[in-house]
C-alpha positions, 0 to 999 in steps of 0.5 A, a space after each residue: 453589806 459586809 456580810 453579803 461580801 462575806 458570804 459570797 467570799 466563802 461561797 466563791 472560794 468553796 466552789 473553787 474547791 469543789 471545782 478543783 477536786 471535781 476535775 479529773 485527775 491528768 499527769 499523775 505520776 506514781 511514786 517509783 516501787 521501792 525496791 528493784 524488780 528481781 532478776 533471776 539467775 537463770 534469766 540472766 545467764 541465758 541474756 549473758 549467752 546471748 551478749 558473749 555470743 557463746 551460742 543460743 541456749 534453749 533453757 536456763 540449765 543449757 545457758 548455764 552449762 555453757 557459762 561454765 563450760 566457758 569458766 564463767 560462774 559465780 563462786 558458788 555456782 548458777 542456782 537458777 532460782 535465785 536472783 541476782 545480787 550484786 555480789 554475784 555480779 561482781 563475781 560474774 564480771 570477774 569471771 568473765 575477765 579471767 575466761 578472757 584473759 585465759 583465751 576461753 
């Protein structure tokens, strides 16, 4: 009697197991990316022409003649290519604060 107990203990809990691994796989969540999507600067600076309404820019090299134009440039200048640090940032936001300030 024991074993029959036993064995139809094991046997339960291996079909539960199985079970449980043959059902499809519902809200799985993937892990977040480890590192954050880069963002080039010239994808950024025709965004930054748009929001300070400085007119609409038709490439990156436009976009970024007109930031300049308008003394906003990191200390550097726009290297299209490159992606967006948060040093550059930094940079950007002063700049636009100095080009306020200046009435530009």
């Amino acid at each position: 009697m024991k074993k029959l107990i036993a064995t139809s203990a094991i046997v339960f809990l291996l079909s539960i197991l199985v079970i449980s691994y043959a059902q499809p796989e519902q809200n799985v969540q993937k892990a977040p990316p480890v590192s954050q999507p880069l963002v080039r600067q010239g994808n950024f600076a025709i965004k930054l022409v748009e929001v300070l309404k400085l007119g609409t820019a038709k490439n990156e090299t436009e976009a970024e003649n007109m930031l300049a134009a308008a003394g906003i440039a990191p200390r550097n200048g726009w290297i299209a290519d490159y992606p967006l640090t948060p040093d550059i940032i930094g940079e950007l936001r002063s700049a636009i604060g100095v080009a306020l300030d200046s009435g530009k």
